[in-house]
MARKOL-477650 format. One line per field, with one value per residue: residue in three letters; x, y, z of N, C-alpha, C in turn. Coordinates in Angstrom, 3 decimals. Each point is the difference from the previous one (the first is absolute). Layout:
MARKOL-477650
code	ala; ...
nxx	X; ...
nyy	Y; ...
nzz	Z; ...
caxx	X; ...
cayy	Y; ...
cazz	Z; ...
cxx	X; ...
cyy	Y; ...
czz	Z; ...
END
This chain:
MARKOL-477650
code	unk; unk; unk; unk; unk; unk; unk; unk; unk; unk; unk; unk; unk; unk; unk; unk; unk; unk; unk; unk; unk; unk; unk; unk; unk; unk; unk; unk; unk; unk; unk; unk; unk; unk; unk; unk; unk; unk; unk; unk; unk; unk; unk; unk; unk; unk; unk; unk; unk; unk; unk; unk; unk; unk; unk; unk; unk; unk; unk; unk; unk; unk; unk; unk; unk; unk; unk; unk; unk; unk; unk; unk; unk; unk; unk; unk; unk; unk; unk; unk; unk; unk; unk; unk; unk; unk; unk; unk; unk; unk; unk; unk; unk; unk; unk; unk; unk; unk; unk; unk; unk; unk; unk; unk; unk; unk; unk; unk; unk; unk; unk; unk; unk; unk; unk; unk; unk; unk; unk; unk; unk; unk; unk; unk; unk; unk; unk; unk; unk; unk; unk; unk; unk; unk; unk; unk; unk; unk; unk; unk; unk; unk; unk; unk; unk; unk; unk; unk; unk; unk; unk; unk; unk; unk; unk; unk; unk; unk; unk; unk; unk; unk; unk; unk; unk; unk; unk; unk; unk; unk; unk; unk; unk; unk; unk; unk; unk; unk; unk; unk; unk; unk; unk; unk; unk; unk; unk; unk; unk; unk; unk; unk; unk; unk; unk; unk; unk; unk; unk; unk; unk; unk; unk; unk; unk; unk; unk; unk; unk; unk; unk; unk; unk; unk; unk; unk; unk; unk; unk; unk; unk; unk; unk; unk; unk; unk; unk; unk; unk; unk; unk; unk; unk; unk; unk; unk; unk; unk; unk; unk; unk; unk; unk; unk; unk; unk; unk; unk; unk; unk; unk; unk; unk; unk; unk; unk; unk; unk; unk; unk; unk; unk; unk
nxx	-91.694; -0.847; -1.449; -0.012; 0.982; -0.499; -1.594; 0.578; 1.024; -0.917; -0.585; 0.906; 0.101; -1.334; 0.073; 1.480; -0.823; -0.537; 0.826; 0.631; -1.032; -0.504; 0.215; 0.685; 1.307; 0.673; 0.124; 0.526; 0.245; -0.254; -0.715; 0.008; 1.775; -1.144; -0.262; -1.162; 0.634; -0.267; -0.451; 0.726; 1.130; -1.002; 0.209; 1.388; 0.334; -0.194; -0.510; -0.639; 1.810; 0.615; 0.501; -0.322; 1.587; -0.855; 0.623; 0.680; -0.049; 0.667; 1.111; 1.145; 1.310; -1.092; -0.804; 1.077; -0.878; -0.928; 0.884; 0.257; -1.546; -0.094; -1.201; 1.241; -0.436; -1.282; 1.512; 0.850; -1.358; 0.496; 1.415; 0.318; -0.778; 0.443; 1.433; 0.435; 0.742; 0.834; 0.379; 0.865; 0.110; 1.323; 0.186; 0.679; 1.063; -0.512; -0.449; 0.726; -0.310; -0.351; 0.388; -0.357; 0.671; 0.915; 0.645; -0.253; 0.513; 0.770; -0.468; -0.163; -1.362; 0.399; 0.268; 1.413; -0.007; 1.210; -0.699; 0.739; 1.226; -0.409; 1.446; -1.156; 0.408; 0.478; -0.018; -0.094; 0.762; 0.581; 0.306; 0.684; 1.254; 0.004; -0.072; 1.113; -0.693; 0.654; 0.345; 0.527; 0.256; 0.780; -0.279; -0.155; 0.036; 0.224; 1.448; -0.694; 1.094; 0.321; -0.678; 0.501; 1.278; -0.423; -1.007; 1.179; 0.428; -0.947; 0.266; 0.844; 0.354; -0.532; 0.810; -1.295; 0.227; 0.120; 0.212; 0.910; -0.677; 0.844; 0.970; -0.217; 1.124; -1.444; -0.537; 1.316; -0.445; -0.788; -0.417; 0.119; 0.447; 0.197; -0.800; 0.792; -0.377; 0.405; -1.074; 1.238; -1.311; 0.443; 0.346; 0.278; 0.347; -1.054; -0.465; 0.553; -1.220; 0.302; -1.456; 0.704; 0.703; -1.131; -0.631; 1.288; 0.173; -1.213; 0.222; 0.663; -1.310; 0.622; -0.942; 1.082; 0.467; -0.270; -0.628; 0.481; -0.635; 0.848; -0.768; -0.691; -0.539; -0.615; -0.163; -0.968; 0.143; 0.988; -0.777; -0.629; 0.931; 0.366; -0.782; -0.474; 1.668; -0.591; 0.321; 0.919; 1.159; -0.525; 1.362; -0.951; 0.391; 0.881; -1.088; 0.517; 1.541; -0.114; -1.130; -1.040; -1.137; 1.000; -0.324; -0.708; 1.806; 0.393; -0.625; 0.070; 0.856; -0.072; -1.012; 0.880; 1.640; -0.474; -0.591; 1.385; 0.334; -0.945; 0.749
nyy	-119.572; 1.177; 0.224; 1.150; 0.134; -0.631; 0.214; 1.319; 0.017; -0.391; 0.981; 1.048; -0.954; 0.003; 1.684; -0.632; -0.858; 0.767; 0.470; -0.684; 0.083; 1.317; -0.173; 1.131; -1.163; -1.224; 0.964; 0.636; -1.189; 0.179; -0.873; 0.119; 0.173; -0.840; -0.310; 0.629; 1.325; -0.042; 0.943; 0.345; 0.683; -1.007; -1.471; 0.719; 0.268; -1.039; 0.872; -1.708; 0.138; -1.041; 0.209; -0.827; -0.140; -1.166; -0.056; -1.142; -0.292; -0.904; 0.316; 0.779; 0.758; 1.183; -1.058; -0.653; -1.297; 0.511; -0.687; -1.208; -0.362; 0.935; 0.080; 0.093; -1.025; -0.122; 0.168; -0.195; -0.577; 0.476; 0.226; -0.517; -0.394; 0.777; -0.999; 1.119; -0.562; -1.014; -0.057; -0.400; -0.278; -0.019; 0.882; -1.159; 0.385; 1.267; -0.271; -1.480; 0.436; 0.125; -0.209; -1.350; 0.786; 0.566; -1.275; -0.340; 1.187; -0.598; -1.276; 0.711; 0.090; 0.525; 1.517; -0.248; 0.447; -0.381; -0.992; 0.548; -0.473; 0.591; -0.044; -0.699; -0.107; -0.503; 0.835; 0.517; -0.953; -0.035; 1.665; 0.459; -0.315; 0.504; 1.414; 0.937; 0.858; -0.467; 0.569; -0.343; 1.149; -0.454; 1.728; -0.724; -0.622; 0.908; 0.089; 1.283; 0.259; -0.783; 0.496; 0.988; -0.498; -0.624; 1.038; 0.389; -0.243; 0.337; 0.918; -0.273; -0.212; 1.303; 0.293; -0.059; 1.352; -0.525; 0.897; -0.732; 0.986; 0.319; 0.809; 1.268; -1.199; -0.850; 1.403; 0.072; -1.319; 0.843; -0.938; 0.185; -1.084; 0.465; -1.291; -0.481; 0.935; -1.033; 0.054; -0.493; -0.413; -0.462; 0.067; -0.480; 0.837; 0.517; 0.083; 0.732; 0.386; 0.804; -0.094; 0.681; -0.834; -0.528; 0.079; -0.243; -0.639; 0.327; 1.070; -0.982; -0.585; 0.168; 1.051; -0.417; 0.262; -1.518; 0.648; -0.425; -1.015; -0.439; -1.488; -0.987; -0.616; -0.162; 1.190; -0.200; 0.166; -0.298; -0.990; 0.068; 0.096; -0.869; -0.780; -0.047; 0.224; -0.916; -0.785; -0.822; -1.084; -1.376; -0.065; -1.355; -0.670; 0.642; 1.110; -0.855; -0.161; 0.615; -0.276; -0.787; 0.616; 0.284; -0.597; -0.046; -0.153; 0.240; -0.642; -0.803; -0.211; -0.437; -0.854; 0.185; 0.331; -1.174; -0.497; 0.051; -0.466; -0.499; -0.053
nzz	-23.935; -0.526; 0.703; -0.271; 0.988; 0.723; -0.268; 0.069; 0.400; 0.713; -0.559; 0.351; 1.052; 0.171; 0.166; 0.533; 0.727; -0.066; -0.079; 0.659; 0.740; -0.168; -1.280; 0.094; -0.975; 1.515; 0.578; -0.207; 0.168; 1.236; 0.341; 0.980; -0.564; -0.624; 0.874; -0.022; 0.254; 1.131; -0.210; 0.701; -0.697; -1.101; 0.528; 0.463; -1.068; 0.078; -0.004; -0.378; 0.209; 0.272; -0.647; 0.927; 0.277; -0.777; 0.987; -1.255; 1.189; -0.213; 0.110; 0.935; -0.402; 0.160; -0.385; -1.072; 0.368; -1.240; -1.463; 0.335; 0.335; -0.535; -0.082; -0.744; -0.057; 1.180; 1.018; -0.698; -0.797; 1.228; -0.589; -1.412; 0.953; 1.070; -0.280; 0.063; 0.937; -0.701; 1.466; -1.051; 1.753; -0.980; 1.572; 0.437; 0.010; -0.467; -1.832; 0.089; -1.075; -1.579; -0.744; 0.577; 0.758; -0.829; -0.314; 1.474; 0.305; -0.553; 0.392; 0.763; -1.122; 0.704; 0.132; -0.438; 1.517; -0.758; 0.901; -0.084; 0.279; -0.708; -0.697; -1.354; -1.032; 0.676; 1.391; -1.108; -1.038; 1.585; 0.032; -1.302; 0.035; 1.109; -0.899; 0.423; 0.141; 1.327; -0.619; 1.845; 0.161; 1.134; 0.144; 1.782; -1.084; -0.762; -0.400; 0.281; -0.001; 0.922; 0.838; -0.207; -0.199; 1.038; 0.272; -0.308; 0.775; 1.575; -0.711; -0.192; 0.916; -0.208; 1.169; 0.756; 0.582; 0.913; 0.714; 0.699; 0.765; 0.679; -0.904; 0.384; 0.586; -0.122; 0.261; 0.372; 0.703; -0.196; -0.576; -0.848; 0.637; 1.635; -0.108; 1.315; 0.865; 0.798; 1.158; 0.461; 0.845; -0.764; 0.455; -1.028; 0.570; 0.422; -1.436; 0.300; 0.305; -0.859; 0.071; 1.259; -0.274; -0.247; 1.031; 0.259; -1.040; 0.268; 0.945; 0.192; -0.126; -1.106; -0.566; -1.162; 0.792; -0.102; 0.971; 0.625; 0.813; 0.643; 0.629; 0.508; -1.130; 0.940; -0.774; -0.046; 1.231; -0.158; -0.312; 1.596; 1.203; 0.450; -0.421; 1.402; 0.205; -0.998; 0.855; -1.095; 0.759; 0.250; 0.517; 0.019; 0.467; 1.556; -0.380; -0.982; -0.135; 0.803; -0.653; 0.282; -0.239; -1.008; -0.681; 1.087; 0.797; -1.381; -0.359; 1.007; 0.003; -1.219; 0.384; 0.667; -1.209; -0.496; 0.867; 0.572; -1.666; 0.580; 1.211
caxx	-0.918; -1.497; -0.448; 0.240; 1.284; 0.319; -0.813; 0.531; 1.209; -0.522; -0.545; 0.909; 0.657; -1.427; 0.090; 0.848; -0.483; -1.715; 1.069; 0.861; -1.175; -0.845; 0.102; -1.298; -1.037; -1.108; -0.907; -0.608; -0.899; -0.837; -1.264; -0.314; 0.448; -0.449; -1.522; -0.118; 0.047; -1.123; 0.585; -0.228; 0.100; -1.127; -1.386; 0.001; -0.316; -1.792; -0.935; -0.815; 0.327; -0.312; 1.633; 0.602; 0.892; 0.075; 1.546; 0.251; 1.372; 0.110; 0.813; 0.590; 1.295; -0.258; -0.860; -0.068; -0.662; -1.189; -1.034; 1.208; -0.386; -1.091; -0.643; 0.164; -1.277; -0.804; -0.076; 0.582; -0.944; -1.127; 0.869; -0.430; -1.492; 0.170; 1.190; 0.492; 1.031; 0.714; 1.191; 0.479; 1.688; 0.925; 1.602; -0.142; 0.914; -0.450; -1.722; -0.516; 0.256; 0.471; -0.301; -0.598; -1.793; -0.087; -0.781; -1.116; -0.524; -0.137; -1.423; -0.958; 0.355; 0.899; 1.361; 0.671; 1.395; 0.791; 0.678; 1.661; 1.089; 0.446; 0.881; 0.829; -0.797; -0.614; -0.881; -1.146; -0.209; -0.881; -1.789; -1.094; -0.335; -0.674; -1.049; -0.412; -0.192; 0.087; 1.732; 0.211; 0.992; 0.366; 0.616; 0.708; 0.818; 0.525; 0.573; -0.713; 0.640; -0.846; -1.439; -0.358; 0.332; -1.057; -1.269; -0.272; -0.006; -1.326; -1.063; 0.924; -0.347; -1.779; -0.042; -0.293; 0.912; 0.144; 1.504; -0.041; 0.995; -0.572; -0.156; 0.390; 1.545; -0.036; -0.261; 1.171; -0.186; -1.232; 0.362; -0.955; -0.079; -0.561; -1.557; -0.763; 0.641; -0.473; 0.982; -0.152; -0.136; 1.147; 1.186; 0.534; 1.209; -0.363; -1.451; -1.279; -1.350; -0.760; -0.526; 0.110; 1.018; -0.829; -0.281; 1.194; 0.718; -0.983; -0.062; 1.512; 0.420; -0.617; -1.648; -0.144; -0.091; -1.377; 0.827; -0.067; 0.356; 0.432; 0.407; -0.547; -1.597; -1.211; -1.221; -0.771; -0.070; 1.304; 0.089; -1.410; 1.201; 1.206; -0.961; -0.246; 0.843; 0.025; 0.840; -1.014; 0.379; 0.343; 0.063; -0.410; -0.206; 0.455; -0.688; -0.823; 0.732; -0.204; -0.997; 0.224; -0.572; -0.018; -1.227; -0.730; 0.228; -0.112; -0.972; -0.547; 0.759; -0.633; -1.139; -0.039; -0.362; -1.273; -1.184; 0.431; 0.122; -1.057; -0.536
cayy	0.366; -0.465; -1.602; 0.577; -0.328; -1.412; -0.004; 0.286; -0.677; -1.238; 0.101; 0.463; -1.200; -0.455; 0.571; -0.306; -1.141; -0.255; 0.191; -1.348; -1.073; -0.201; 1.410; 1.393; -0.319; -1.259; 0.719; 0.527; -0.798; -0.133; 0.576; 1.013; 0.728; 1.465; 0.069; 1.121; 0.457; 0.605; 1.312; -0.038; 1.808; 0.692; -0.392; 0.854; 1.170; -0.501; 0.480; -0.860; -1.419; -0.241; 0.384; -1.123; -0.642; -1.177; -0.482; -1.242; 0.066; -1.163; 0.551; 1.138; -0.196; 0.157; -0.402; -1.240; -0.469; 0.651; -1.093; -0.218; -0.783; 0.889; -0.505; 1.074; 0.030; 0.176; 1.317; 0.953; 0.014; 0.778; 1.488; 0.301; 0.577; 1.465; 0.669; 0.818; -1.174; -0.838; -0.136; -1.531; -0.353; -0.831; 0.054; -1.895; 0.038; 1.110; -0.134; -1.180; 0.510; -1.063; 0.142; -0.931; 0.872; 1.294; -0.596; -0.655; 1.110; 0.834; -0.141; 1.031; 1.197; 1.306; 0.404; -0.803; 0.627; -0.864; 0.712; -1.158; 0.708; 0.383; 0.228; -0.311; 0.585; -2.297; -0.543; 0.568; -0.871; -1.254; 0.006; -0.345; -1.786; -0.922; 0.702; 0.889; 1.246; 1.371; -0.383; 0.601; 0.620; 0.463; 1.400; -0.457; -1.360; 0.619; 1.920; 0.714; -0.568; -0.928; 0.277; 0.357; -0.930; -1.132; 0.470; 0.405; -2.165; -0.530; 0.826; -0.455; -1.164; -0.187; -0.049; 1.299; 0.234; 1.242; 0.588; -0.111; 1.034; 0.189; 1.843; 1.122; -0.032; -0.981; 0.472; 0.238; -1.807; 0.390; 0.091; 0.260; -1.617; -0.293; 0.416; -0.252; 0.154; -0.858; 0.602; -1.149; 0.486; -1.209; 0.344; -0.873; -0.257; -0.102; -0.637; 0.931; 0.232; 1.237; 0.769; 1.378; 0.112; 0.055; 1.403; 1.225; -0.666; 0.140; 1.339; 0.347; -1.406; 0.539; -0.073; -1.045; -1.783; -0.474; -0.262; -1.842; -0.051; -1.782; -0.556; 0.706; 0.657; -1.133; 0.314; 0.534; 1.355; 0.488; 0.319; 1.310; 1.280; -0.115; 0.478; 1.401; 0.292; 0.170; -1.126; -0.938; -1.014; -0.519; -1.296; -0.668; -1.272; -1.066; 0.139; -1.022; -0.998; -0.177; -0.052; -1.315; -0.053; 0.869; 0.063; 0.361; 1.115; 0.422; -0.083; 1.311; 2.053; 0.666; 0.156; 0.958; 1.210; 0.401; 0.479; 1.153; 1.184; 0.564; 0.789
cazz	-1.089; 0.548; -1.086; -1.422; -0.636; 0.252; -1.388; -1.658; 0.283; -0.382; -1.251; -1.241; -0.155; -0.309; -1.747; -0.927; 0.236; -0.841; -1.318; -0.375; -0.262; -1.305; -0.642; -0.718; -1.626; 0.148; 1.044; -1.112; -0.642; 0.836; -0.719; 0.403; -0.590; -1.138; 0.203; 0.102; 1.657; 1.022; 0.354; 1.644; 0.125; -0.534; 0.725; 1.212; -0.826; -0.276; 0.993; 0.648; 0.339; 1.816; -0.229; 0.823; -0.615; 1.170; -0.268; 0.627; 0.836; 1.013; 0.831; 0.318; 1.109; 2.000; 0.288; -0.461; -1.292; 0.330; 0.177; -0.901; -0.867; -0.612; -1.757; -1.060; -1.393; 0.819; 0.101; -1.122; 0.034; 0.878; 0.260; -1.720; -0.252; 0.534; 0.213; -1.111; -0.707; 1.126; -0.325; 0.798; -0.290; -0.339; 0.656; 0.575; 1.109; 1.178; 0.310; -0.299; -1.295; -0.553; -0.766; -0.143; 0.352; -0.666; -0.714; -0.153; 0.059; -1.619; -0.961; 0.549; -1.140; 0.847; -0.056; 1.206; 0.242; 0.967; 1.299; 0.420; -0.379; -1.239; 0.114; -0.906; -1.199; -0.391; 0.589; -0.830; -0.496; 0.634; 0.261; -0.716; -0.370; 0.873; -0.301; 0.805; -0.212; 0.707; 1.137; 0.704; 0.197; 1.752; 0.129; 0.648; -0.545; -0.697; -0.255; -0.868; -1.192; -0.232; -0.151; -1.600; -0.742; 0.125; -0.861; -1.478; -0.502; 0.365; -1.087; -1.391; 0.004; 0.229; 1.483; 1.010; 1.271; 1.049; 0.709; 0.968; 1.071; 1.282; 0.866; -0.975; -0.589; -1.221; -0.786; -1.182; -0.785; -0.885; -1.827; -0.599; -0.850; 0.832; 0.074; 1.006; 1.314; 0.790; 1.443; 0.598; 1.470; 0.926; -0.157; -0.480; 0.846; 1.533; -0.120; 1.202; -1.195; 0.366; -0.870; -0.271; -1.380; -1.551; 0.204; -0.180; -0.953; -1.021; -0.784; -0.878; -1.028; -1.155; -0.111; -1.619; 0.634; 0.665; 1.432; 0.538; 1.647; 0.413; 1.450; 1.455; -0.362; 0.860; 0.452; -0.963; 0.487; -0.140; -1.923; -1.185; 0.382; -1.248; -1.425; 0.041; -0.273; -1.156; -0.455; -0.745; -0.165; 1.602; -0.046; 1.564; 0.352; 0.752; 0.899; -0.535; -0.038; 1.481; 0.027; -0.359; -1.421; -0.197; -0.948; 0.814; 0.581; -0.859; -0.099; 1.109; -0.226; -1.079; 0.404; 0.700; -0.599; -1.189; 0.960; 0.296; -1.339; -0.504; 0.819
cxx	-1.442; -0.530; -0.312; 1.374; 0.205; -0.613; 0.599; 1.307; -0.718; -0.536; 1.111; 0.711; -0.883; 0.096; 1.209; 0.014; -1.140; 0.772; 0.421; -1.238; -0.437; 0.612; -0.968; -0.945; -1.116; -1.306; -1.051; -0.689; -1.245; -1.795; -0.389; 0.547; -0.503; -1.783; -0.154; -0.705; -1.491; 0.398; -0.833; -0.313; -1.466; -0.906; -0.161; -0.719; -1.931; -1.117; -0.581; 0.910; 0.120; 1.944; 0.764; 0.976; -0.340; 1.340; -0.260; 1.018; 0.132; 0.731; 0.262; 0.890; -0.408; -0.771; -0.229; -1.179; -1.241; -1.396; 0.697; -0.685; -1.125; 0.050; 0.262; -1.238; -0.712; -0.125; -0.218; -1.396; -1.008; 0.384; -0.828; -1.343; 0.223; 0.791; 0.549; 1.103; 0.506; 1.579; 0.660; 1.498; 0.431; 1.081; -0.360; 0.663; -0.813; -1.700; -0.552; -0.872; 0.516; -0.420; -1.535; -1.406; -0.253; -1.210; -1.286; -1.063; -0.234; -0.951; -1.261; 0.615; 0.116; 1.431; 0.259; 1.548; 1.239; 0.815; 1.462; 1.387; 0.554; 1.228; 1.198; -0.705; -0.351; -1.509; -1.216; -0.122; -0.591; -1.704; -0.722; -0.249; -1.246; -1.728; -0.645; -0.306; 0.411; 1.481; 0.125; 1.660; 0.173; 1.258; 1.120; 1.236; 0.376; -0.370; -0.850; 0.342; -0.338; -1.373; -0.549; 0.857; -1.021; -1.002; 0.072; 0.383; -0.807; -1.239; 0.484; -1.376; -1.632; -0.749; 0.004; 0.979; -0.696; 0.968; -0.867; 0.787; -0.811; 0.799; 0.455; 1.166; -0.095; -1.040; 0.411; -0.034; -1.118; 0.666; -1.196; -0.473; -1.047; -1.726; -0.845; 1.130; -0.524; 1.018; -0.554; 0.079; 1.198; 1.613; 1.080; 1.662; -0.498; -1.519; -1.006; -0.753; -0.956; -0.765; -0.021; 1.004; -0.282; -1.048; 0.918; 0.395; -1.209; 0.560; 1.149; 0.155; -0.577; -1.189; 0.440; 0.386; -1.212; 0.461; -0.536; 0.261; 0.422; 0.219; -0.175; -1.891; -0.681; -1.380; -0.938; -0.151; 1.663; 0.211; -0.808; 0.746; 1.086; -0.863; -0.059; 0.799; 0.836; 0.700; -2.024; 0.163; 0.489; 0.302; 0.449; 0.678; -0.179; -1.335; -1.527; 0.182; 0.288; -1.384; 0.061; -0.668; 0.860; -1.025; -0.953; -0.525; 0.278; -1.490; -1.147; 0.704; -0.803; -1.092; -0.217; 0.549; -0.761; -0.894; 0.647; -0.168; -1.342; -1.025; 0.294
cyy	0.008; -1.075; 0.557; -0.230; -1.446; -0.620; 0.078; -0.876; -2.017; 0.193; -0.099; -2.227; -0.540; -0.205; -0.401; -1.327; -0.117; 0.675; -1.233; -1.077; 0.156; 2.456; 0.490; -0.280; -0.939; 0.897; 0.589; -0.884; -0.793; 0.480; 1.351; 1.379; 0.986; 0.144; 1.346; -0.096; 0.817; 1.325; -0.152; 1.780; 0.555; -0.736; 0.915; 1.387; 0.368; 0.508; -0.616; -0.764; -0.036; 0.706; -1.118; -1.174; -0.907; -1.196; -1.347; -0.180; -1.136; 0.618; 1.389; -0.510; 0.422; -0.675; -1.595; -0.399; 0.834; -0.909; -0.800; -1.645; 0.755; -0.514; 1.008; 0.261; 0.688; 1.179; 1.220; -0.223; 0.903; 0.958; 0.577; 0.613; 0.971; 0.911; 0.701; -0.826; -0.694; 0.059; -1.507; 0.058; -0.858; -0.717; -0.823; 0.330; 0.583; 0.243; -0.787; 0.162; -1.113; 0.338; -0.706; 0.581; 1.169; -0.969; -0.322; 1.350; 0.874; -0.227; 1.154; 1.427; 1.249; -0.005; -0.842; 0.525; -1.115; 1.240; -0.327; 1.624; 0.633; 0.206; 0.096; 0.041; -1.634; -0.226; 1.412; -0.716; -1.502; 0.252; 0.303; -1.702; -0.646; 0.581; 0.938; 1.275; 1.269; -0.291; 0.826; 0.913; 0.705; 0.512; -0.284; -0.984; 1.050; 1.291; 0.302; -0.704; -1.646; -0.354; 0.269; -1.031; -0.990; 0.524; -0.085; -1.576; -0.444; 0.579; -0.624; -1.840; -0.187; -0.226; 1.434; -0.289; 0.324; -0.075; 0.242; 0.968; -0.265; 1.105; 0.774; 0.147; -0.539; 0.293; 0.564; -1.157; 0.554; 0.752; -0.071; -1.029; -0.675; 0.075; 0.338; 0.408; -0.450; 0.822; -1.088; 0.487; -0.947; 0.649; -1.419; -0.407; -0.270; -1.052; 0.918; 0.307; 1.397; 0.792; 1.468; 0.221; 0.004; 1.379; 1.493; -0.214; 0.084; 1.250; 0.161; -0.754; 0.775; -0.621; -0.852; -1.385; -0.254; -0.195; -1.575; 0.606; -1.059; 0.435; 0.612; 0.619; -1.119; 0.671; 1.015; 1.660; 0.469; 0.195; 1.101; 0.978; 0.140; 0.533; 1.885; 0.823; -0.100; -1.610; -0.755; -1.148; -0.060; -1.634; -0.335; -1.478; -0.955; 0.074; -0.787; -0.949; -0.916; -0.913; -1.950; -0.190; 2.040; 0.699; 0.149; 1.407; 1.371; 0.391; 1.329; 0.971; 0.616; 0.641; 0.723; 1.212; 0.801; 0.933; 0.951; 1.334; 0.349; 0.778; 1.305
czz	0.481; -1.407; -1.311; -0.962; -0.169; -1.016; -1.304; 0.094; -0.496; -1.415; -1.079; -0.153; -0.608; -2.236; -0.384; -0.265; -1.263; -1.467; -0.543; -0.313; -1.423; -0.600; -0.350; -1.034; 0.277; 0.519; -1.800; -1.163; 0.584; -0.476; 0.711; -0.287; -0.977; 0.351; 0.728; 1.330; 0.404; 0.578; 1.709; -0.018; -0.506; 1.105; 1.655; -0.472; -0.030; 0.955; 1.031; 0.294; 1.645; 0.150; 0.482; -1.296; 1.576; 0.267; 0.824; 0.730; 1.065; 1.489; 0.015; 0.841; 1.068; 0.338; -0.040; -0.663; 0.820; -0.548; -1.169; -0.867; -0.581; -1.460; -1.049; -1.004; 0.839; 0.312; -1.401; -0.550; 0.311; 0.124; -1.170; 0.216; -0.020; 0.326; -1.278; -0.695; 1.460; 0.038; 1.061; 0.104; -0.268; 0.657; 0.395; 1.588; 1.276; 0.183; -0.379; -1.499; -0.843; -1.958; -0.723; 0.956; -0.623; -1.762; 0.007; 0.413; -1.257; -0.888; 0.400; -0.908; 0.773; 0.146; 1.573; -0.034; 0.526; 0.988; 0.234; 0.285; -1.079; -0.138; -1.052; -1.042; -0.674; 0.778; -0.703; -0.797; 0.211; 0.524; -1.427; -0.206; 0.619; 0.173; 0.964; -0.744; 0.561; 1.243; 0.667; 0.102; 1.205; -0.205; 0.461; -0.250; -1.056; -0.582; -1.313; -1.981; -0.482; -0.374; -1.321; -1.015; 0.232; -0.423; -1.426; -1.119; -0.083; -0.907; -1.317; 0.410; -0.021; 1.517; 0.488; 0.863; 1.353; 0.746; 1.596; 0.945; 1.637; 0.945; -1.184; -0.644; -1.377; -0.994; -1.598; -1.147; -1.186; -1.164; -1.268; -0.773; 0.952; -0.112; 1.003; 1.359; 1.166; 1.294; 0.682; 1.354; 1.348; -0.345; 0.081; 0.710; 1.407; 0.469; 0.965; -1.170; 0.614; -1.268; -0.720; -0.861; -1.062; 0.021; 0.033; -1.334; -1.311; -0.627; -0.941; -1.090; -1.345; -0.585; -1.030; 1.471; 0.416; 1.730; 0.750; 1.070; 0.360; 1.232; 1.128; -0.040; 0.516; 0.555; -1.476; -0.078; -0.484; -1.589; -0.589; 0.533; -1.770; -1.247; -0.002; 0.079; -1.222; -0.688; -1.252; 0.242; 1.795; -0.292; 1.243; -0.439; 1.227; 0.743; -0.915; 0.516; 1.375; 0.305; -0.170; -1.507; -0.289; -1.367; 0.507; 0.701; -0.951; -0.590; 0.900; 0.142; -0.948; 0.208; 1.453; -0.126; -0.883; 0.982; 0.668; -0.353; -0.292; 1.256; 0.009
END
């Protein structure tokens, strides 16, 4: 199996596990259950925003821990100033992730994406509980058909989408429930990371999606490429996250695409 299969295969034991703990109804009585959501699709949408989905990320399976005592409050703090929204993983096993940092990240009034395996129509219910706004969907982990059964739950439920592709096979995953098309520059079975995939993959993505770029963006100069090819939304993290103060290192990105954008 590559580490994609190996991922979902651990997830799908993960979700029949987080079934037996607590139900759909306990989940739904949760405070966060009826509080109203942060649109991520209108703050990318926004003329003056920086587009950047700043991502909390302790680990990566190619990489192991990238920074694995990082300050959830601190960082996530410094993301809210300027980041169009945040996104935090949940997965424990593979990106060191946790629900308990998706919390203490949630107090920062911006859309916040849970980053995780999607796979089941419990784990949309566990991200409104826990007060997410924006759920991730990977092309790759499932058949077109799925995709849209999960979007259209995920809209029932008051949760933006985006849909995750990384080649033209998964283009077919785009549904009309879908808010957001994210081309993920990593190719998720091989982890190799190539930009020119979000650059081939712009022209095909329909003008009603908002287009995302993921993974592999470490330079200021590559977002004003991407921007200029038409993407609104870049989400970065490891290349915060890598950093010893990543609030910091965040920080100065900004301020150096700001000044970028205005030359």
């Amino acid at each position: 199996m590559n580490i994609l299969e190996t991922i979902v295969a651990k997830k799908q034991v993960e979700v029949q596990q987080a079934k037996q703990r607590i139900s759909i109804e306990q989940l739904q009585q949760q405070p966060f259950f009826s509080a109203t959501t942060y649109s991520l699709k209108q703050n990318l949408s926004q003329q003056n925003s920086t587009g950047i989905i700043a991502e909390f990320k302790r680990r990566s399976p190619s990489k192991g821990f990238i920074h694995q005592y990082a300050n959830v409050i601190t960082v996530t703090q410094a993301y809210a100033q300027y980041a169009a929204g945040i996104s935090v993983l949940t997965d424990t096993e593979f990106f060191g992730g946790s629900f308990q940092d998706f919390a203490q990240a949630r107090i920062q009034p911006v859309p916040i994406l849970r980053k995780d395996f999607m796979i089941d129509a419990y784990q949309l219910y566990e991200a409104k509980a826990i007060g997410a706004d924006v759920v991730l969907l990977i092309a790759a982990c499932l058949s077109p058909k799925q995709v849209q059964q999960l979007a259209v739950e995920a809209k029932q439920l008051g949760l933006e989408v985006l849909l995750e592709i990384h080649d033209e096979t998964e283009l077919q995953h785009i549904c009309d429930e879908v808010d957001m098309v994210g081309v993920n520059n990593r190719n998720l079975k091989t982890f190799e990371v190539n930009i020119e995939t979000s650059l081939r993959l712009i022209e095909q993505i329909p003008p009603t999606k908002v287009p995302v770029t993921e993974s592999g963006i470490s330079a200021v100069e590559t977002i004003l490429q991407l921007k200029k090819a038409g993407f609104k939304g870049f989400l970065m993290g490891e290349n915060f996250m890598k950093h010893e103060q990543p609030n910091l290192a965040f920080q100065q990105f900004v301020q150096q695409l700001k000044q970028a954008s205005c030359d």
